[in-house]
DOTOR-862713 format. One record per residue (C-alpha): x, y, z; residue in three letters. Coordinates in pm, whole numbers, plus 50000, padded with zeros to 5 digits. Example, Ala and Ser with C-alpha at 12.3 -4.5 7.8 and 13.67 -1.06 7.14 Angstrom:
512304955050780ala513674989450714ser
***
This chain:
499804321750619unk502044349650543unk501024386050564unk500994405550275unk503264434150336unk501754467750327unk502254492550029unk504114521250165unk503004554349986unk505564583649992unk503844609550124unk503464640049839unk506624665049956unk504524696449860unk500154698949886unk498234730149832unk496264739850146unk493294767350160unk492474791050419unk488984814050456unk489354849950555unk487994879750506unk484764888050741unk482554867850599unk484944839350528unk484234837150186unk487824841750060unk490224816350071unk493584820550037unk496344797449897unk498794781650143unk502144753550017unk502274730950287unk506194721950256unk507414689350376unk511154687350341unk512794655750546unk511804665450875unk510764699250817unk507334705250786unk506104745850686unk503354765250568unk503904791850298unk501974819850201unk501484821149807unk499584854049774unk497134838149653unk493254847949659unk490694827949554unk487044850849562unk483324836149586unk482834827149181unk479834843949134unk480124846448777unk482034838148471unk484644861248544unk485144855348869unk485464816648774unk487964824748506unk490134843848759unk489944816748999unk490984792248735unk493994814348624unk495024822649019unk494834782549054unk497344772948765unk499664798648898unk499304781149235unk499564747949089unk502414762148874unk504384769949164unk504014734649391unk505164720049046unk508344738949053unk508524731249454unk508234698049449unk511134697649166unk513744714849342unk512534699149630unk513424663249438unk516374675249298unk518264686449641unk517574651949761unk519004638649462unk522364662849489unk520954685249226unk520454722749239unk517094726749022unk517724755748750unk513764757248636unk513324779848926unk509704799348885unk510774815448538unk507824803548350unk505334822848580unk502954848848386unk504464885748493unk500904893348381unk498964868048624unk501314878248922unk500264917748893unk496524908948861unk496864888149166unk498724915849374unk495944942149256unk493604917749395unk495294912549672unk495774952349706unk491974956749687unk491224929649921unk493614943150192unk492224986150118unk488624981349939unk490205012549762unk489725005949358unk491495040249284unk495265033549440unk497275005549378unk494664985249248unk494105006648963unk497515015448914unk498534975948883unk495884971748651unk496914999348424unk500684984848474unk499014951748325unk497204971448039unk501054987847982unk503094955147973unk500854937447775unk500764970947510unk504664970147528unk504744928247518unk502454928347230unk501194895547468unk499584887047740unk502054859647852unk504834871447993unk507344845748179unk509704860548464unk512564846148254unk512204874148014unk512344901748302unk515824912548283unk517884946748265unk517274951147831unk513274943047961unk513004975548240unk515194997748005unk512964985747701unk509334996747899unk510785030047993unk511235035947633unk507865021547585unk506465046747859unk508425079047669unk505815076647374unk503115053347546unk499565067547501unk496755071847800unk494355042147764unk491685070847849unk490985086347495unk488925113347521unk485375107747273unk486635118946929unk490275131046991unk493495113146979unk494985093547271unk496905116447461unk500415108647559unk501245090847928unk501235125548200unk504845123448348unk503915117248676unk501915081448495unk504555072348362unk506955078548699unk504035063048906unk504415027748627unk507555026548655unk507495023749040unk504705001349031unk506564977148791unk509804977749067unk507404975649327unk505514938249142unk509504930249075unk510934934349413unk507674911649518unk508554883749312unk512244885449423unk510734884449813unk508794855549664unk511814829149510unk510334839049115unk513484860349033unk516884853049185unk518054890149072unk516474924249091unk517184937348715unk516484972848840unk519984972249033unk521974979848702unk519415013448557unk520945044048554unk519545072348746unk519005097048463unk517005070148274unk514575067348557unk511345090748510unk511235119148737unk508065129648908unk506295161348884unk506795183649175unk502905181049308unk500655205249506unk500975194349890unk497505198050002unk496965206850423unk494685225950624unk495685259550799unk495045262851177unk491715285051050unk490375256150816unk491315230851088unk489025253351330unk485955255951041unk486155218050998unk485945211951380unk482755232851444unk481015214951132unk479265182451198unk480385154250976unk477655126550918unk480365102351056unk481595118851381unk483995087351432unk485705094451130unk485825132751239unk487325123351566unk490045100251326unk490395129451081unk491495155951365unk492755134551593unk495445126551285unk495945164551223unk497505168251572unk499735137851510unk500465126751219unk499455093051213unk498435076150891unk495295059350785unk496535025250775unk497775035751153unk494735050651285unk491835022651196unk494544997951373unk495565013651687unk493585000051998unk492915008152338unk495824989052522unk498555010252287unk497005042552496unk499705048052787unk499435071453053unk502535072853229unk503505085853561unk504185118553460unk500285120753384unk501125122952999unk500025100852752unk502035079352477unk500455060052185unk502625027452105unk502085007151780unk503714990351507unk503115013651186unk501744992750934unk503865012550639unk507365005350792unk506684980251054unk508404999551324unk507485006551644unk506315042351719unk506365061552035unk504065090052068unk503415115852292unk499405128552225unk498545162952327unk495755173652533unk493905187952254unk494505157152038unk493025135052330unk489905154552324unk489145137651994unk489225107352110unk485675085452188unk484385077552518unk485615043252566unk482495032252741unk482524993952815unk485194987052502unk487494960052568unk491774969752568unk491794951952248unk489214973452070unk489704993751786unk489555028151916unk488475042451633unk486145022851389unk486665035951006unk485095026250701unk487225015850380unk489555042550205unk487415052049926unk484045054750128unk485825073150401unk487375099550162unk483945105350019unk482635113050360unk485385135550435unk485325154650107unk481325162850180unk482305174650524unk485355196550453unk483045212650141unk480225217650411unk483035239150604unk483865260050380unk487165244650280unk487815248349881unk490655220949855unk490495186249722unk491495171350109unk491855132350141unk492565115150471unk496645114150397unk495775149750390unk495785151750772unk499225140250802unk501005167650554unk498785187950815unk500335176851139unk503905180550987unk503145219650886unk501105229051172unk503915218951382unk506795240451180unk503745265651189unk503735265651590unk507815267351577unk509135231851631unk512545225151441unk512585203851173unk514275177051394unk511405174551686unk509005174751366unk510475146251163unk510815129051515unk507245136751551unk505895122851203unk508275091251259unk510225097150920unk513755080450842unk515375109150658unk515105140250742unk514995155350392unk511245142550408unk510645167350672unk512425194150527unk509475197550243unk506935208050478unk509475234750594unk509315250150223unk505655249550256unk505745266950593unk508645293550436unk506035302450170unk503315305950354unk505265326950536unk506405348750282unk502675354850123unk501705366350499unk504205393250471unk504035402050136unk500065409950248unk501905438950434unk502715455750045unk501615487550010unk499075490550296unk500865522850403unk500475535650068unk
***
């Protein structure tokens, strides 16, 4: 008797796969898992999915998962069509612009915990494009040039969705609308990283129809505050250590929770280097740490080389913290943790380092960065000697 011959099942070229993370595993995010011919690859979609513990959160799971599904749709037809000969034209153009913000301010708040950076400034983007849309649903296919010149006329007369009780709507403050505007390039140049838009439309704008932002107050701490916040006690002396140990060199938040034990170095020489890769530009960083700045660093104890040395809380909770402590000092300015790094970069013009040992120093690519913390240190300069008016008098 003959066998009956098998039925042979092509195996699906594209499958959504999920991944938990987070600390408590609770998250998962969205994976593509590509089979091409041979080729077999994992890609990253971006995607969060969050615990659904109520309608809302279901809803935005639903929405994150038709995007998701969206997108293995279009994969698996280009991924048809090449075998076929055929260059698929569909692309990703019929993904929501709106649903692709919301999911990188998620994605922003996951990675921070901070609710008052980028996640709320996506969220207001969304509030913005869906004012200017008069829609909710808006595909890629309509983000073009004539759509980023058309929301920067929108943003020239766009009112603040924060009315004050019983007045008008004021108009959009022109460092919102600058800060929109970004944002919106910023989601754009994302979804070109991503394969939804083949072409950046913000290549073509003109400079002069760009907003401009306001030249804003650079807050820092003078070597006498710096000395007044060292002798107060901060009810988290880890992120005191953090704080001062950033003042005397620059390094960023993102930087400092991240940097562990084995990127200490103590060379031959008897000096010490901190390497890492900086989370902002993904470079690798090479720098020398003072003696003072080492004496802000924890006892390591029994900590492993892999350690975090220093173990912060999220960006919102850790700026609370620090704004109690620097108010318990005797400091009257509104000082975040980013704070600390304007501070290095002016306390070292202050103690007479050029401006090229100083941008060195604070690792920056231009050094017409650096050269605004020399205006700061000119000024304060100038006040100190204009105190010397009239005391002969």
């Amino acid at each position: 008797m003959a066998r009956a011959k098998k039925k042979i099942v092509a195996k699906e070229p594209v499958k959504l796969w999920f991944k938990k993370i987070g600390k408590e595993r609770e998250n998962r995010s969205i994976y593509l898992f590509v089979r091409n011919g041979l080729r077999k690859e994992y890609e990253h979609l971006n995607l969060i999915l969050i615990p659904e513990t109520d309608q809302i959160s279901k809803d935005r799971n639903e929405r994150t998962l038709q995007l998701a599904k969206k997108i293995q749709a279009e994969r698996i037809l280009t991924i048809n069509a090449e075998e076929h000969g055929f260059k698929n034209n569909s692309s990703k153009s019929k993904v929501n612009l709106i649903q692709y913000t919301q999911m990188l301010a998620d994605e922003a708040l996951e990675r921070t915990g901070n609710k008052r950076s980028n996640y709320h400034t996506l969220l207001s983007l969304n509030k913005h494009l869906i004012e200017y849309m008069e829609t909710d649903i808006v595909p890629f296919k309509l983000v073009n040039e004539s759509f980023v010149k058309g929301f920067i006329t929108y943003l020239r007369t766009a009112k603040s969705f924060n009315k004050p009780k019983d007045k008008p709507a004021p108009a959009l403050a022109q460092n919102t609308r600058y800060k929109l505007y970004e944002k919106l390039k910023f989601v754009i140049g994302r979804a070109k990283k991503d394969s939804i838009l083949t072409i950046d439309p913000f290549f073509k704008i003109d400079t002069s129809d760009k907003p401009k932002a306001e030249e804003s107050k650079m807050e820092y701490l003078t070597i006498d505050e710096l000395k007044s916040i060292a002798k107060t006690d901060c009810r988290n002396d880890n992120l005191k250590r953090a704080f001062l140990f950033c003042c005397l060199t620059g390094l960023r938040y993102s930087d400092v929770k991240k940097i562990k034990w084995n990127d200490l170095i103590t060379g031959s020489n008897g000096y010490t280097e901190l390497q890492f890769k900086q989370q902002k530009t993904k470079g690798i960083m090479y720098l020398q740490i003072s003696n003072e700045a080492l004496k802000w660093i924890p006892d390591r104890d029994c900590t492993k080389g892999d350690d975090y040395i220093f173990a912060l809380p999220k960006n919102d909770q850790t700026n609370k913290v620090l704004g109690r402590w620097v108010k318990a000092a005797g400091v009257k300015k509104k000082i975040t943790f980013h704070c600390s790094r304007h501070t290095a970069a002016t306390l070292s013009l202050t103690l007479g380092n050029s401006l090229e040992v100083t941008s060195k120093l604070m690792g920056h690519s231009k050094i017409s960065t650096t050269q605004v913390y020399g205006k700061i240190v000119n000024e304060a300069r100038r006040t100190a000697v204009d105190k010397q008016n009239g005391i002969l008098e």
